[in-house]
GUGU-739098 format. One record per residue (C-alpha): x, y, z. Coordinates in nm, 4 decimals. Layout:
- X  Y  Z .
...
//
This chain:
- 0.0658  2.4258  -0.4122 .
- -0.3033  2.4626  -0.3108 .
- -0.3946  2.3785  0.0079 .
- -0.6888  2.2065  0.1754 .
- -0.8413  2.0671  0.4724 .
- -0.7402  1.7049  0.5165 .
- -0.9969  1.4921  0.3797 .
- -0.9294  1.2111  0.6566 .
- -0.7814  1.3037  0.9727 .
- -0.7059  1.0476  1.3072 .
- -0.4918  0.9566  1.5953 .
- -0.3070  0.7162  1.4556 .
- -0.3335  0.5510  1.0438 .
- -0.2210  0.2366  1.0356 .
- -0.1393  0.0702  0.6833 .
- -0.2841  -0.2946  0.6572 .
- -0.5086  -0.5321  0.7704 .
- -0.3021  -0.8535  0.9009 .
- -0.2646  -0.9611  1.2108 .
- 0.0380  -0.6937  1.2420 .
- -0.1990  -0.3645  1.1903 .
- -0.5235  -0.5263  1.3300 .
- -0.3393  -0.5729  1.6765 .
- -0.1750  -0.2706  1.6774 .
- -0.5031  -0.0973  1.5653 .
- -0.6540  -0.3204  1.8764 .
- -0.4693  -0.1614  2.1001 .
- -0.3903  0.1821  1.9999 .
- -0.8145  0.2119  1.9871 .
- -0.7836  0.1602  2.3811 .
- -0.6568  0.5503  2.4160 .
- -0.7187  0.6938  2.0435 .
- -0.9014  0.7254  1.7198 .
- -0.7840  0.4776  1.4515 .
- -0.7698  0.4775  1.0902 .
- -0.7111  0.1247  0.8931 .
- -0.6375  0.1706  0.4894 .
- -0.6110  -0.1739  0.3318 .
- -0.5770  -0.2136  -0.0101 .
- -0.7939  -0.5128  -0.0675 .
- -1.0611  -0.6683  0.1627 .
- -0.9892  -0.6517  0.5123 .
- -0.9721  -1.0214  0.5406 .
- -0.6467  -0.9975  0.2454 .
- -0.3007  -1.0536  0.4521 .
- -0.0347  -1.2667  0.3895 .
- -0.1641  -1.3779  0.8007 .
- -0.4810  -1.4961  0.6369 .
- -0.2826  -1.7536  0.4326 .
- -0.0762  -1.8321  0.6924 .
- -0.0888  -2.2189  0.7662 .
- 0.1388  -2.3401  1.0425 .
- 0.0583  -2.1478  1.3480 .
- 0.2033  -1.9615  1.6618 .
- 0.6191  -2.0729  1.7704 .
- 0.5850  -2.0271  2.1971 .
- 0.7646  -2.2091  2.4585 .
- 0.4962  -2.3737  2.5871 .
- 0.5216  -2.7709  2.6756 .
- 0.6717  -2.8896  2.9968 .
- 0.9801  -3.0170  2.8093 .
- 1.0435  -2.6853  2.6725 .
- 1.1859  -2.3667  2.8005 .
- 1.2249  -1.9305  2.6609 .
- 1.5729  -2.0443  2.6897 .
- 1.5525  -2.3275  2.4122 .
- 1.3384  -2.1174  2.2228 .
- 1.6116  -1.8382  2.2128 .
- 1.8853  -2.0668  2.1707 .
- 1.6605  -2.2570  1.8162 .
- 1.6010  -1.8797  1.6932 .
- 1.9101  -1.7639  1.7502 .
- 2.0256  -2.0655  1.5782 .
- 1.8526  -1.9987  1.2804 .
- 1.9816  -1.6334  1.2465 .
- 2.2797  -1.7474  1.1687 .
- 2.5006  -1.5073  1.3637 .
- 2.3018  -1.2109  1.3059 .
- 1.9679  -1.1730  1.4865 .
- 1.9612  -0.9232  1.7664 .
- 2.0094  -1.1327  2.1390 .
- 1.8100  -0.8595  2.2733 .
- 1.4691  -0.8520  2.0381 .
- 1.5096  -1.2582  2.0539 .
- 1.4877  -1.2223  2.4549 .
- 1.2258  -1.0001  2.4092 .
- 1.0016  -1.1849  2.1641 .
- 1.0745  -1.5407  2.3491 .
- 0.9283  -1.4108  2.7112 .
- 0.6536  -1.1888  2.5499 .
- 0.5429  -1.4886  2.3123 .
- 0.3231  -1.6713  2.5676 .
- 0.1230  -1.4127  2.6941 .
- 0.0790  -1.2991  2.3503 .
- -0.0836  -1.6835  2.3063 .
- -0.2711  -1.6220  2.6433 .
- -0.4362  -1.2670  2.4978 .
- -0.5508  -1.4672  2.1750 .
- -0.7046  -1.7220  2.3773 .
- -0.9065  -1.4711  2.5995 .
- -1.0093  -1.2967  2.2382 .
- -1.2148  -1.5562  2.1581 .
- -0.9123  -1.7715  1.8970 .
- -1.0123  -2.1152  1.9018 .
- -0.6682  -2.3186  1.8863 .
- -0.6366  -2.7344  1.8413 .
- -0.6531  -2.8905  2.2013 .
- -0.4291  -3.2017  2.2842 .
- -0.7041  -3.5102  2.2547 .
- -0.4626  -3.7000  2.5308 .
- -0.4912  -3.3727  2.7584 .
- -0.7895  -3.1937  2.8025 .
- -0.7701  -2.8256  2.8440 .
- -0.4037  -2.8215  2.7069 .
- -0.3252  -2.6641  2.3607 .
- -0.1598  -2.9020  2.0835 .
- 0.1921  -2.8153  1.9686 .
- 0.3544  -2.8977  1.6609 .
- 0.6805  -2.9108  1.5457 .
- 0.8681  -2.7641  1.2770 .
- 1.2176  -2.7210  1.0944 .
- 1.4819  -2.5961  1.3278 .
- 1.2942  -2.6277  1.6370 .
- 1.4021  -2.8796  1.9350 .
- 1.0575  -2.9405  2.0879 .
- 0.7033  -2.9206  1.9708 .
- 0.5782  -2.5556  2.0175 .
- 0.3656  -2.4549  1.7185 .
- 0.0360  -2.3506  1.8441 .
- -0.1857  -2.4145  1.5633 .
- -0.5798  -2.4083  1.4410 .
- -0.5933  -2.7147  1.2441 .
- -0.4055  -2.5939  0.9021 .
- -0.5452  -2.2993  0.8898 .
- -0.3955  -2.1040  1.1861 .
- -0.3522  -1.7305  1.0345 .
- -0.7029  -1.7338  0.9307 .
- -0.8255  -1.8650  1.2424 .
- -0.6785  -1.5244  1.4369 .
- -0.7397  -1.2943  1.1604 .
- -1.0707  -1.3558  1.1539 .
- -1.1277  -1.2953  1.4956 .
- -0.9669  -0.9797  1.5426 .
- -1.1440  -0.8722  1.1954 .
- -1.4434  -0.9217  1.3916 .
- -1.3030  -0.7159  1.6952 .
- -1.1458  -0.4288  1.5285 .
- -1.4868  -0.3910  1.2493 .
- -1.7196  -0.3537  1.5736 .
- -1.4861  -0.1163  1.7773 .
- -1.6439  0.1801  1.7936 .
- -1.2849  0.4057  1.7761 .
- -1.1742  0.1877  1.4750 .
- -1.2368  0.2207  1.1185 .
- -1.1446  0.0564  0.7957 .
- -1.0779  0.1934  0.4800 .
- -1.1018  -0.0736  0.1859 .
- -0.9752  -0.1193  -0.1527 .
- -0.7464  0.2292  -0.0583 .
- -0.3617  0.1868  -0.1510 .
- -0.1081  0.3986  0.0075 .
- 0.0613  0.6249  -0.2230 .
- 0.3296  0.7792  -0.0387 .
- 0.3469  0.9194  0.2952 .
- 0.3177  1.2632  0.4091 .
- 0.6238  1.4440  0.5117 .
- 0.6684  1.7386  0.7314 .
- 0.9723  1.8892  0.4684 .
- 0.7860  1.7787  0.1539 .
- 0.4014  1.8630  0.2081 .
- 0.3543  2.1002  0.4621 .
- 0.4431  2.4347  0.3668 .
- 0.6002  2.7203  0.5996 .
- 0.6409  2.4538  0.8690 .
- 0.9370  2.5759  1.1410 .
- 1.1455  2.2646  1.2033 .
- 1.4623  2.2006  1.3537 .
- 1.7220  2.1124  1.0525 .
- 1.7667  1.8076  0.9102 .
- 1.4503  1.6799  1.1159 .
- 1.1608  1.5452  0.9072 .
- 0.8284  1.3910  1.0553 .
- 0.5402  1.1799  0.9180 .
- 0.2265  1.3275  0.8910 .
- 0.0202  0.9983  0.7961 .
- -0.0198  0.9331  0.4068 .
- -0.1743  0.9689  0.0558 .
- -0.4100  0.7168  -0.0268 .
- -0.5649  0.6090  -0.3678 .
- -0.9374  0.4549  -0.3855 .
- -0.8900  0.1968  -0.5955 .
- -1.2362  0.1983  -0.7541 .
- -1.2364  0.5968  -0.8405 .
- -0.8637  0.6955  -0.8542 .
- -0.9366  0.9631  -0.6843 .
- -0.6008  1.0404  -0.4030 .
- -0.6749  1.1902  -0.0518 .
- -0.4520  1.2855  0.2134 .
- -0.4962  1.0711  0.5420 .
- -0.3248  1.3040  0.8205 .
- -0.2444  1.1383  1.1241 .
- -0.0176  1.2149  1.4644 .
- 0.1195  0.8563  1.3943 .
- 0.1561  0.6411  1.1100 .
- 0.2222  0.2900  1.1267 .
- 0.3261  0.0416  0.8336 .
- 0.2020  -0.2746  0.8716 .
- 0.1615  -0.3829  0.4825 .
- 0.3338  -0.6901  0.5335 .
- 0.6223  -0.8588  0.2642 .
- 0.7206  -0.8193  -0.1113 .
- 0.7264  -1.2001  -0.2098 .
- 0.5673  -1.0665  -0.5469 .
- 0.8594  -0.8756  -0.6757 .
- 0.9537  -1.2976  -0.7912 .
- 0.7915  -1.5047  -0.9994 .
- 0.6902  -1.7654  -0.8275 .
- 0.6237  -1.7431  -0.4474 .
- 0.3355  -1.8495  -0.1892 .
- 0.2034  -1.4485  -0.1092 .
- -0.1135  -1.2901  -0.2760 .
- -0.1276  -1.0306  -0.4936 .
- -0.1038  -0.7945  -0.1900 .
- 0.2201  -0.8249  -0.1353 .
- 0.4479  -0.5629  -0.3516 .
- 0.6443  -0.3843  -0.0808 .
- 0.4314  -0.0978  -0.0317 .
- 0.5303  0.0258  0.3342 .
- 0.9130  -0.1102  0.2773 .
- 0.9604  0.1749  -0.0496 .
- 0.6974  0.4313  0.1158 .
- 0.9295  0.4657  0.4257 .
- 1.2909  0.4058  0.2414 .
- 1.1555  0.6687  -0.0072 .
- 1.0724  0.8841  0.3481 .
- 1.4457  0.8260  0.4442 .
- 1.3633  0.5736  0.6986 .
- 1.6977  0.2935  0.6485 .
- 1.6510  -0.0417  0.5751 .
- 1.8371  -0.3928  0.6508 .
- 1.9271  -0.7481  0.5520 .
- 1.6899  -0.7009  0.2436 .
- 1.9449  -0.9809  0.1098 .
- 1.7803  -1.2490  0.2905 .
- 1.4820  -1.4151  0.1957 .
- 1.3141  -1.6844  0.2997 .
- 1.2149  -1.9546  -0.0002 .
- 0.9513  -2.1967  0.1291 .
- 1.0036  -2.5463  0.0351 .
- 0.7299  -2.7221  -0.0494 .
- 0.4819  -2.5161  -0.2990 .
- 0.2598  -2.7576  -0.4691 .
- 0.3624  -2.7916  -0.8311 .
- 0.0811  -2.7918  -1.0039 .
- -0.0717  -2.4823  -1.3256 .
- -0.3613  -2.4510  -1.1626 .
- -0.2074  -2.3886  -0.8058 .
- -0.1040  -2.0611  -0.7762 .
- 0.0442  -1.9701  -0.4528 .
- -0.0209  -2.2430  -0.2453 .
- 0.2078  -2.4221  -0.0041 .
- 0.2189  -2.7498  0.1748 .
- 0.3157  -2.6724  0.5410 .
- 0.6294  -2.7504  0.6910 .
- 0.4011  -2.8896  0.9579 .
- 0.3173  -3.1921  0.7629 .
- 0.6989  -3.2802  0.8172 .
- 0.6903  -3.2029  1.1359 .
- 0.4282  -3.5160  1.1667 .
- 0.6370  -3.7581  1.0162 .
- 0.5883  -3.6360  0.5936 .
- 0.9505  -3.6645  0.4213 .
- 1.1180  -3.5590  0.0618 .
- 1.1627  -3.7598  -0.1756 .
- 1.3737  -3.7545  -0.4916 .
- 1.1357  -3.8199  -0.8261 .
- 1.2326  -4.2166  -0.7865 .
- 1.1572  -4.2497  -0.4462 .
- 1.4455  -4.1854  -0.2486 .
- 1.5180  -3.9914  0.0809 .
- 1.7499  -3.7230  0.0783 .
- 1.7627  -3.4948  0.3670 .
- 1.9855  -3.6989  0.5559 .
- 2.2158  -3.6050  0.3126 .
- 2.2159  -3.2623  0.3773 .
- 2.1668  -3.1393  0.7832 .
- 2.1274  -3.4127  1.0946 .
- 1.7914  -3.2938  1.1848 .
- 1.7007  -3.4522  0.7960 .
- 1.2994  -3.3515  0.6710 .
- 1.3449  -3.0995  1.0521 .
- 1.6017  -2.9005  0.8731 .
- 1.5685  -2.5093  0.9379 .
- 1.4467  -2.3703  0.5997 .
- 1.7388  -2.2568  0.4046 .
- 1.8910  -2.5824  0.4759 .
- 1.5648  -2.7521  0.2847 .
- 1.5415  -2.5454  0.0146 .
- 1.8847  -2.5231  -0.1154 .
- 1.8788  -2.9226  -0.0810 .
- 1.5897  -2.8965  -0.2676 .
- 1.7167  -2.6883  -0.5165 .
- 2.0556  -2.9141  -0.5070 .
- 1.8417  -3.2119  -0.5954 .
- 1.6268  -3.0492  -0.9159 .
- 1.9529  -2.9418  -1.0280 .
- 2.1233  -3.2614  -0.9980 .
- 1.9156  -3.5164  -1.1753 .
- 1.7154  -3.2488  -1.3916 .
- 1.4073  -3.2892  -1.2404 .
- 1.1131  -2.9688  -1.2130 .
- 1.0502  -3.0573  -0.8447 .
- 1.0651  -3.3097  -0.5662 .
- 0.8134  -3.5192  -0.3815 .
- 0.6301  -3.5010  -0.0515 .
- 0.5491  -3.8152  0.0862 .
- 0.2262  -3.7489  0.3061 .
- 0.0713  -4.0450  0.2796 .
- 0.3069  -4.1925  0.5666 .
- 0.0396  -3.9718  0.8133 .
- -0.2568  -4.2030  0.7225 .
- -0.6072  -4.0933  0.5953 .
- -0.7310  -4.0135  0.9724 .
- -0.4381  -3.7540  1.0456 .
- -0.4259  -3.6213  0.7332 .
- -0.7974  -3.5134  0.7489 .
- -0.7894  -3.4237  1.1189 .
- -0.4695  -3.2326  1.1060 .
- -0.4541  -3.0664  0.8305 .
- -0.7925  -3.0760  0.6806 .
- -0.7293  -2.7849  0.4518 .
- -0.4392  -2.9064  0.3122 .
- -0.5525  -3.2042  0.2178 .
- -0.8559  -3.0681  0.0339 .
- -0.7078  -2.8686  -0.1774 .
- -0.4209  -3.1312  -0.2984 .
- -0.7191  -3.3753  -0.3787 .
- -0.8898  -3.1003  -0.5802 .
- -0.5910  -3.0947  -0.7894 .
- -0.5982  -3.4324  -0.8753 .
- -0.3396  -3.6093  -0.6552 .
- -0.4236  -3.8916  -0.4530 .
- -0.2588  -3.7873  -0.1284 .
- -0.3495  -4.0846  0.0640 .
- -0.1316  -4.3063  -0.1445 .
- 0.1035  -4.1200  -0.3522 .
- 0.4124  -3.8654  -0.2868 .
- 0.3247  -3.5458  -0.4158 .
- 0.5323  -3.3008  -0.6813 .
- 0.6889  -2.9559  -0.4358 .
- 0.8882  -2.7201  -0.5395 .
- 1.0656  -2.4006  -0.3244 .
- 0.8886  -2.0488  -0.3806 .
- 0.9772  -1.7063  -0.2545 .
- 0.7833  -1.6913  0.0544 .
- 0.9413  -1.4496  0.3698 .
- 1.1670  -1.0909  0.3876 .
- 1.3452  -1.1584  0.6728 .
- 1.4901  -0.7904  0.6603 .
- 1.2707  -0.4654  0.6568 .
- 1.2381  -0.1303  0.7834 .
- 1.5151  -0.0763  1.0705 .
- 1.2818  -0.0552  1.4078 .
- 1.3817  -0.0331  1.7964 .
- 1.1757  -0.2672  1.9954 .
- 0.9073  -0.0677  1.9881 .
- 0.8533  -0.0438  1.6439 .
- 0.9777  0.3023  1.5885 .
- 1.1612  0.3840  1.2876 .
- 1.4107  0.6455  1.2697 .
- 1.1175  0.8860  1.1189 .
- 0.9550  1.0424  1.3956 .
- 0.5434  0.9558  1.3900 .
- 0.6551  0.6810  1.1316 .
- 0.6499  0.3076  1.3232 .
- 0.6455  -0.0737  1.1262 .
- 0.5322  -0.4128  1.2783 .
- 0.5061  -0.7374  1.1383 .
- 0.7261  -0.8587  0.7866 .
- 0.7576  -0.4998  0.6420 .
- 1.0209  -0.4683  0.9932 .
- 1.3294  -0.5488  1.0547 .
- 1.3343  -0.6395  1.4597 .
- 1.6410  -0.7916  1.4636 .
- 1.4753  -1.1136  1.5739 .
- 1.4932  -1.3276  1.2264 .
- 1.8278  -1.2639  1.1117 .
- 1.9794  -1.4317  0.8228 .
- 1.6964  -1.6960  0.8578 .
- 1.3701  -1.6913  1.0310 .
- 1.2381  -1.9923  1.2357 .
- 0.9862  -2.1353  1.1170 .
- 0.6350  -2.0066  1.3208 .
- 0.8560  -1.7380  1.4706 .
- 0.6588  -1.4141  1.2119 .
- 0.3038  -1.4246  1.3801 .
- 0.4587  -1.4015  1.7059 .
- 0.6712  -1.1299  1.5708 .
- 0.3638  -0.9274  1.4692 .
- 0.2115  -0.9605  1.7958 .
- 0.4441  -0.8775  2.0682 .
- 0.5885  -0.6108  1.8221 .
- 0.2494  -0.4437  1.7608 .
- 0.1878  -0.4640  2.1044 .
- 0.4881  -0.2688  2.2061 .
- 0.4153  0.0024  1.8943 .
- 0.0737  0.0477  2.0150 .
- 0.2260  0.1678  2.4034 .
- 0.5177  0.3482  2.2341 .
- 0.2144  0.5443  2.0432 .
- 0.0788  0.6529  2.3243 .
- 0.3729  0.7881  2.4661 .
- 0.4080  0.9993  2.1510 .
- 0.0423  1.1056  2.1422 .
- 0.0575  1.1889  2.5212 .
- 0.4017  1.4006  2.4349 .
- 0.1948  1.6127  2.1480 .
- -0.0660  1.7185  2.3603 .
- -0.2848  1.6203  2.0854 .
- -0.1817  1.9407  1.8868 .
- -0.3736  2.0075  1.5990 .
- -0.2973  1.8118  1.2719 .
- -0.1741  2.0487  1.0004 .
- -0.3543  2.1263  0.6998 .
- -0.1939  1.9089  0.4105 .
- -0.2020  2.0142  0.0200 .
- -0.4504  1.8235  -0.2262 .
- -0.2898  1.5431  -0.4796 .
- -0.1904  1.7362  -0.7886 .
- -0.2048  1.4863  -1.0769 .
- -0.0062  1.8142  -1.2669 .
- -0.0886  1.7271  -1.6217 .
- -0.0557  1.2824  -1.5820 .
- -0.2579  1.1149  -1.8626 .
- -0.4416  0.7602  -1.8925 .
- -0.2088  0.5363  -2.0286 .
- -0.2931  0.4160  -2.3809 .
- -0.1206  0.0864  -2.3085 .
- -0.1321  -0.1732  -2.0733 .
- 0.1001  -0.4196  -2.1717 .
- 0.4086  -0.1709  -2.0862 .
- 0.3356  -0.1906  -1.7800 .
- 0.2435  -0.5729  -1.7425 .
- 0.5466  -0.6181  -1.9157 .
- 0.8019  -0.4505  -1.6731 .
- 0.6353  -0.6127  -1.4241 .
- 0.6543  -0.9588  -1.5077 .
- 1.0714  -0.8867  -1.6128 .
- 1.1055  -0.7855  -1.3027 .
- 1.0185  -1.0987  -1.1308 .
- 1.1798  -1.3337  -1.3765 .
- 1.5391  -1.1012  -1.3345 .
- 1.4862  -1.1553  -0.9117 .
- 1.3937  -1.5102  -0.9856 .
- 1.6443  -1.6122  -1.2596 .
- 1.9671  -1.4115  -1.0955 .
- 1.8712  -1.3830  -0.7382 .
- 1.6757  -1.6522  -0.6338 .
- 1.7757  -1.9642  -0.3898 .
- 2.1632  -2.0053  -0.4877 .
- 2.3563  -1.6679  -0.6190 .
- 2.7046  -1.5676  -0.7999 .
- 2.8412  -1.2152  -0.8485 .
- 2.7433  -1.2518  -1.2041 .
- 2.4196  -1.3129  -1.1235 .
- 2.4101  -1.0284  -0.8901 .
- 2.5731  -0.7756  -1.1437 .
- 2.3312  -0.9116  -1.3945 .
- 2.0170  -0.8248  -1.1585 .
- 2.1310  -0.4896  -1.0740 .
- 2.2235  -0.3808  -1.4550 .
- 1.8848  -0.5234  -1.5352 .
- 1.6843  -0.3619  -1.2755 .
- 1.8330  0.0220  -1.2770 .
- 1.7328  -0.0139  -1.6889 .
- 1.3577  -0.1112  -1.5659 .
- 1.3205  0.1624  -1.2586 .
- 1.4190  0.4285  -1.4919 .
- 1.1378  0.3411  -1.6970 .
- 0.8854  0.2388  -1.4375 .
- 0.9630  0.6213  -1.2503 .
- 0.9041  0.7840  -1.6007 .
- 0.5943  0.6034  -1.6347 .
- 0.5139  0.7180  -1.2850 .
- 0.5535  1.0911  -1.3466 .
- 0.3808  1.0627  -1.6812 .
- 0.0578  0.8705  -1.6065 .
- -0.2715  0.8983  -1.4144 .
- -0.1939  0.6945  -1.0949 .
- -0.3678  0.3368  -1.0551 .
- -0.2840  0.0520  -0.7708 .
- -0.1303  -0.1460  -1.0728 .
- 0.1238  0.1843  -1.1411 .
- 0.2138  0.2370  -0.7673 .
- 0.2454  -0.1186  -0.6580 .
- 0.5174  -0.1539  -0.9668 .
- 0.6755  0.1423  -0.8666 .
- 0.7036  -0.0081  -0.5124 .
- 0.8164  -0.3549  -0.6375 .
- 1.1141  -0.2222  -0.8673 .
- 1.2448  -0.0157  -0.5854 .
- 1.2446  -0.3236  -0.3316 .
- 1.3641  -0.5314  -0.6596 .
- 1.6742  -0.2424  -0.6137 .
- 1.7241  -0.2911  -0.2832 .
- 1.7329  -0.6971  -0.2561 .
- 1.9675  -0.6789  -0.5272 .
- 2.2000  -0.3854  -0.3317 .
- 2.1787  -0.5781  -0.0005 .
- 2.2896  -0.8927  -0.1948 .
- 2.5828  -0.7604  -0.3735 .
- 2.7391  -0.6216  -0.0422 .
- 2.7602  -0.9496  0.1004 .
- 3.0463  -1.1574  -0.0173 .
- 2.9890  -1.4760  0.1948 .
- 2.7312  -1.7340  0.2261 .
- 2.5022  -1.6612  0.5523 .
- 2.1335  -1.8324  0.6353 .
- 1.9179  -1.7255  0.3085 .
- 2.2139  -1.5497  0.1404 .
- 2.3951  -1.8348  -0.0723 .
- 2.6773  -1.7453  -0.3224 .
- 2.8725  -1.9785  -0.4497 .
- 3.1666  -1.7816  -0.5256 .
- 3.1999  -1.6733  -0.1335 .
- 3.0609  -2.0227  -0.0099 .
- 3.1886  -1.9703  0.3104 .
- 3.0477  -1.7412  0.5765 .
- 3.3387  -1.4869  0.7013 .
- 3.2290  -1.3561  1.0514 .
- 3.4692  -1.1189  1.0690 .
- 3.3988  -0.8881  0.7798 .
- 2.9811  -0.9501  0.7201 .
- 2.8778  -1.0697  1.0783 .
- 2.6645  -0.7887  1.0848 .
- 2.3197  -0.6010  0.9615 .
- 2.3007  -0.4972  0.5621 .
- 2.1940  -0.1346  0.6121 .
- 2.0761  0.0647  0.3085 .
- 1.9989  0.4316  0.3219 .
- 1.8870  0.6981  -0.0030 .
- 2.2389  0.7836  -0.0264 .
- 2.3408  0.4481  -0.1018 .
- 2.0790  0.3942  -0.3554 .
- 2.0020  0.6223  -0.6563 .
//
C-alpha cells in the first residue's frame, strides 16, 4: 500500500461539533493544536435541538445528594455510583463556566440575579437550568463562537469520518507490543468532492453524538447514524447497554413535523396527558403522574394508543395560559401554531419517538476508551451515569463535565508522548469501487432498517420480536457491507453502513437481557431479575460477526 504524507495532521481530532466536542475542543486548545471534522454545519448537533436545559443541584431546597439519589433512581439499578458522584458535584461549576462564557440563561423574575429552574420527570426539586425553550442552542452557539475564533482551533465542515486509523491496520512496519493497537486519528470524506484524506492525530476523540436515526420515527436530525459508536466498535473498542433507549414522549404528531418534540418541561409547568376524549391518565400509571421518569411515560403512552386504538395522545398546554406559554417556551409555542393547532385552547396530538442511547462506547471517567489515543464524550459514551434510564436534563451535563475531564486526561497523554512525531499514514485506496447505478438500493435498506428497529424493537419488546430483528438485520448488513466494498464511498453509503451495525448491536444487547429494566421492556420477562442482569450489557467483535 502506497504511502504518503498525512494530508491533515494535529494534536488532538476531535469528531463533532456539539456541545460534547466543542468543549472538549475548548479545552484541549488551552495546551494543543485542534482539529474539529463535522459532518454538516458546525451549528448541526443533536445539542442544538436540545430544548429543556442543564439538570444541577442548584436551589436552596435542593442538594448533590438528591440529585444522586433522582439519577440513580432513574438507572434503575445499573448506573455507576461513582460517575453519578462525579457528574452531581462537577455539574455546578460546569453551570458556573457557561455563565462566565458569555451563556445567557432565564433569570428568576421574583429573584434578581438568581437563575430559573425547572422541573422535569423523575426529578424531586426544580433544577433545570434553562434558556427559554431553546437551551442547547443557546450554549452551542456560544461556544461555536468561541471555538471558530480560537486561534489553535479549526473546523472542518461537511467532512464525515470514515473509519479511524489504526496502528495494526494502517501503519506499516510499526514495532508494537502484541495484541496492543492505538488510534492514529481518522479517515475523513469531503462530502462535496468524495475525495478521503487521512486526519493523523496523537489523540482522537468521538464526540458524534447518538443513533436515534437507525428508527423510523425519532426527534434527532439527520446527523445522527452512529458514526463514532461503529467507528470505535469496528476499532475493537467494547460497547454497553446498547439495549436501552430512551423514547421521548411527546413528539408532535403532525406530516409536516418531522422531528420535533414538545418538552417535558411544559409538564413540568403544570401541562398533562390526556387520552383522545379528554381524560387524565398518568395517575394510573407511577405516583409522580405527568412527573413520571421517561420510560414510565412512554410505555403509558404506548399502553394507552394500544388500548383504545388511538395514533397518539394529547397534551394539554393550554392549562399554562397565553402569557407563560409565550414567555416560557416561546419556541415551542411557535412552531405548534405554525402547524395549525390552537395551543392556547386546545390539547394537542403527541406521540413517543426514539430520542436518547443511554449506552455507548465503554469510557473511564475520563473519557478514555480501552483504545489507547481513542477517547468519547457526550451520547456516543457510555459513563455509567444514565443506566437503564437517563434523567431527564442529566445528557448536557454529561457532555460537559465528561469533556472536561477528556480534555485533562489528553494532556496527560500528549505530555507522556513527548510530542513524538505522527507517523506517515497510507492514502485511501478506492481499489477498483464504482458509482453506483442505483439509488434506491440503498434508500431502500435504509428505510427497512428503521421500520425492523421500530416495528420489533421499539418501546415494548418479546423474544419474537427480538429474533425477528436480528434475522432481519444480519440479511440487510450482509448486503449493506457488499455494497460497501463494491461502491465509490459517499456520506449516504458510510452513514448506512454505520446505522446497520448499531441496528446489530441494539438488537444483540436486547436479546441478552431476559427481564424488564428502565428502557428495556419485554413482556415475556416482565419482571426485572437483579440477580442474573443487574449489570452492564457489554458487546465486543467477538460477540458480534
Amino acid at each position: 500500500m502506497r504511502r504518503i504524507r498525512n494530508e491533515l495532521e494535529t494534536d488532538v481530532l476531535v469528531v463533532g461539533s456539539g456541545i460534547a466536542g466543542l468543549s472538549v475542543a475548548l479545552h484541549a486548545a488551552q495546551f494543543a493544536r485542534v482539529l474539529v471534522v463535522t459532518k454538516r454545519e458546525g451549528h448541526e448537533s443533536n445539542t442544538n435541538y436540545a430544548q429543556g436545559g442543564i439538570a444541577a443541584a442548584l436551589g436552596e431546597d435542593d442538594s448533590l445528594e438528591l440529585h444522586e439519589r433522582d439519577t440513580l433512581a432513574c438507572g434503575a439499578g445499573i448506573s455507576d455510583p461513582e460517575a453519578v458522584r462525579v457528574l452531581v458535584e462537577e455539574g455546578p461549576g460546569e453551570i458556573a463556566r457557561l455563565l462566565t462564557l458569555g451563556v445567557r440563561f432565564d433569570r428568576d423574575p421574583k429573584l434578581p440575579g438568581i437563575l430559573a429552574l425547572g422541573r422535569e420527570g423523575g426529578h424531586s426539586r426544580r433544577r433545570i437550568v434553562h434558556s427559554k425553550d431553546r437551551t442547547g442552542r443557546a450554549i452551542e452557539s456560544v461556544l461555536l463562537k468561541l471555538a471558530q475564533r480560537h486561534p489553535k482551533i479549526s473546523i472542518l465542515e461537511n467532512h464525515i469520518m470514515v473509519d479511524l486509523i489504526l496502528d495494526s491496520k494502517h501503519v506499516v512496519g510499526r514495532k508494537r507490543p502484541a495484541a496492543r493497537d492505538r488510534v492514529w486519528g481518522a479517515y475523513v470524506l469531503d462530502r462535496a468532492t468524495g475525495k478521503i484524506r487521512a486526519s493523523a492525530a496523537r489523540a482522537t476523540v468521538l464526540a458524534t453524538g447518538g443513533a436515534g436515526k437507525a428508527y423510523l420515527y425519532t426527534t434527532n436530525p439527520d446527523i445522527a447514524t452512529g458514526d463514532g459508536l461503529a467507528a470505535a466498535f469496528r476499532a475493537g473498542a467494547p460497547v454497553a447497554n446498547l439495549e436501552f433507549v430512551q423514547f421521548h414522549p411527546t413528539c408532535l404528531f403532525h406530516p409536516e413535523a418531522k422531528s420535533f418534540l414538545i418538552s417535558e418541561a411544559v409538564r413540568g409547568e403544570g401541562a398533562r396527558l390526556l387520552t383522545t376524549d379528554g381524560r387524565p391518565f398518568m395517575h394510573r400509571y407511577h405516583r409522580l403522574g405527568d412527573l413520571a421518569p421517561r420510560d414510565i411515560v412512554a410505555r403509558a403512552i404506548d399502553a394507552e394508543m394500544k388500548r383504545r386504538g388511538d395514533k397518539f395522545v394529547l397534551l394539554d398546554m393550554a392549562r399554562l395560559k397565553r402569557r407563560l406559554l409565550l414567555k416560557r417556551f416561546p419556541h415551542i409555542t411557535t412552531r405548534v401554531l405554525a402547524f395549525g393547532y390552537d395551543v392556547f385552547n386546545d390539547p394537542i396530538p403527541v406521540v413517543p419517538a426514539a430520542h436518547y442511547v443511554c449506552g455507548g462506547v465503554v469510557t473511564d471517567l475520563d473519557a478514555r476508551t480501552a483504545i489507547p489515543g481513542l477517547y468519547a464524550c457526550g451520547e456516543v459514551a457510555c459513563t455509567g451515569v444514565h443506566g437503564a434510564n437517563r434523567l431527564a436534563s442529566n445528557s448536557l451535563l454529561e457532555a460537559l463535565v465528561f469533556a472536561r475531564r477528556a480534555g485533562k486526561a489528553v494532556l496527560g497523554e500528549l505530555l507522556s508522548e513527548a510530542r513524538a512525531p505522527l507517523p506517515k499514514l497510507p492514502v485511501w485506496r478506492f481499489n477498483g469501487a464504482v458509482a453506483p447505478k442505483e439509488q434506491v438500493i440503498f434508500d431502500h435498506n435504509w428505510d427497512a432498517l428503521r421500520r425492523v428497529l421500530w416495528d420489533y424493537m421499539g418501546i415494548v419488546r418479546t423474544d419474537e420480536r427480538l429474533r425477528r430483528a436480528a434475522t432481519m438485520v444480519g440479511v440487510l448488513r450482509d448486503q449493506i457491507e457488499r455494497d460497501y466494498w463494491s461502491y465509490r464511498l459517499d456520506s449516504d453509503l458510510v452513514e448506512l453502513r454505520n446505522i446497520g451495525l448499531v441496528a446489530d448491536l441494539m438488537v444483540a444487547s436486547a436479546r441478552r437481557r431476559k427481564e424488564s429494566r428502565g428502557l428495556h421492556w419485554n413482556a415475556d420477562h416482565p419482571r426485572p431479575l437483579d440477580r442474573a442482569f443487574r449489570k452492564d450489557t457489554i458487546l465486543t467483535r467477538q460477540d458480534v460477526r
